[in-house]
N, C-alpha and C positions, 0 to 999 in steps of 0.2 A: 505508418506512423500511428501512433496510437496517443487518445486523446484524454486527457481525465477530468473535464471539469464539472461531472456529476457528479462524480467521489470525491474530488476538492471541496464543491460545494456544501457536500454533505458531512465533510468533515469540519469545515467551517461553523457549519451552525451546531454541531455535540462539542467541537473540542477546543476550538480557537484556529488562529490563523498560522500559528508554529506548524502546527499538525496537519493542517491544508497541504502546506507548501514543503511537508517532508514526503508528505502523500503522493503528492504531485512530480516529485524528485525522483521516486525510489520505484513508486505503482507499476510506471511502463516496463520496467526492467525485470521486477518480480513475476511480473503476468508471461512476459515472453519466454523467461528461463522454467517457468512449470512445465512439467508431466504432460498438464493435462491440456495446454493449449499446445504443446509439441505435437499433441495426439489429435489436434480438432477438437479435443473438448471443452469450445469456447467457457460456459454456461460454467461445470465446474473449475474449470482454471481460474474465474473470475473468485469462486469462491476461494479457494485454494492462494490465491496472491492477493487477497484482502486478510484472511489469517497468518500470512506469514508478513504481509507488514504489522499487522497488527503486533506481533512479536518481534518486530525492530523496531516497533518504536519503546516497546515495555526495556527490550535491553537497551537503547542507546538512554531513555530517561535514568535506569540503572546508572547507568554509565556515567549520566551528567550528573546524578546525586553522587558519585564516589568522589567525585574531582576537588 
């Protein structure tokens, strides 16, 4: 199991509580599906599945401005 309430937190205090809690939703699942933690490479998978939420949250905000 894997835990997020560092990067919740930290998203907490830049971005609001929406963004915590998509953080927290989505984080575990991104980190597990990379490259680089398939490979053991804790350290950059962490980076790796904070960039690619990063870019789900820019398309699903896209996505709520279309609606």
């Amino acid at each position: 199991m894997i835990h997020v309430p560092l990067s919740e937190s930290l998203f907490v205090a830049h971005s609001g509580s929406e963004v915590a809690q998509y953080v927290a939703k989505h984080l575990p699942d991104v980190l597990k599906n990379t490259e680089s933690y398939k490979k053991g490479e804790i350290k950059q998978s962490m980076v790796d599945s904070f960039l690619e939420v990063d870019q789900l949250i820019i398309s699903d905000e896209v996505s709520d401005t279309e609606k």
